[in-house]
C-alpha positions in Angstrom: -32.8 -26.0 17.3 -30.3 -29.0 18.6 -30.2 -31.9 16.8 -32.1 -34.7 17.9 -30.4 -38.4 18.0 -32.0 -41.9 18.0 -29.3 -43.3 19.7 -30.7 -41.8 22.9 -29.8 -43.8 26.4 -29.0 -46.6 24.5 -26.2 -48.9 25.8 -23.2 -48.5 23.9 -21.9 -51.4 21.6 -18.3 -52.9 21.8 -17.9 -52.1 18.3 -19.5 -48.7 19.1 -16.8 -48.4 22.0 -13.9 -49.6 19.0 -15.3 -47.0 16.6 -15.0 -43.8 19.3 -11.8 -45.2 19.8 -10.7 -45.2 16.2 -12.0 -41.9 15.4 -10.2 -40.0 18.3 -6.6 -41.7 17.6 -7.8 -39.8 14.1 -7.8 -36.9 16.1 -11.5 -35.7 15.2 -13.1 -33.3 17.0 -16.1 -34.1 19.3 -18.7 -32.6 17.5 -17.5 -34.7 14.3 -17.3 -38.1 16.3 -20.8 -37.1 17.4 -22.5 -36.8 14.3 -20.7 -39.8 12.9 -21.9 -41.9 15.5 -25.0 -40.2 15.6 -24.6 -39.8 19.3 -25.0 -36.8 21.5 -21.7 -34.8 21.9 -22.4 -35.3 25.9 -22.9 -38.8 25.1 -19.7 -39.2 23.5 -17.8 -36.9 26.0 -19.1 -39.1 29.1 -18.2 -42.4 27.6 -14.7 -41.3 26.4 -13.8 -39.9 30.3 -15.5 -43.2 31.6 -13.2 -44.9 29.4 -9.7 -42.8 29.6 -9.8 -41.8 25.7 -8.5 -38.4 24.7 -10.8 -36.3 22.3 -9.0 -33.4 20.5 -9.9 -30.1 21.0 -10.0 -28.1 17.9 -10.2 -24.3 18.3 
């Protein structure tokens, strides 16, 4: 079962938007970024290309 988030449709934050930005300089994966924000990982993935920020992809 997927994990469900409270965070759902909410507007992001500007200190939301510094935090995503903070943890992918760190180079964290999204699943990891998405869990610590407690945010979707399509959530977090839609919001970084909206906003030009690179998330690493681990393999």
């Amino acid at each position: 079962m997927t994990e469900r988030f409270e965070r759902h449709r909410q507007p992001w934050t500007y200190e939301e938007l510094e935090k995503l930005k903070l943890l992918a300089r760190k180079g964290m994966a999204l699943k990891a970024i998405s869990k610590a924000m407690t945010r979707s990982e399509e959530s977090i993935k839609d919001r970084a290309k909206l906003d030009g920020i690179g998330i690493a992809k681990l393999r």
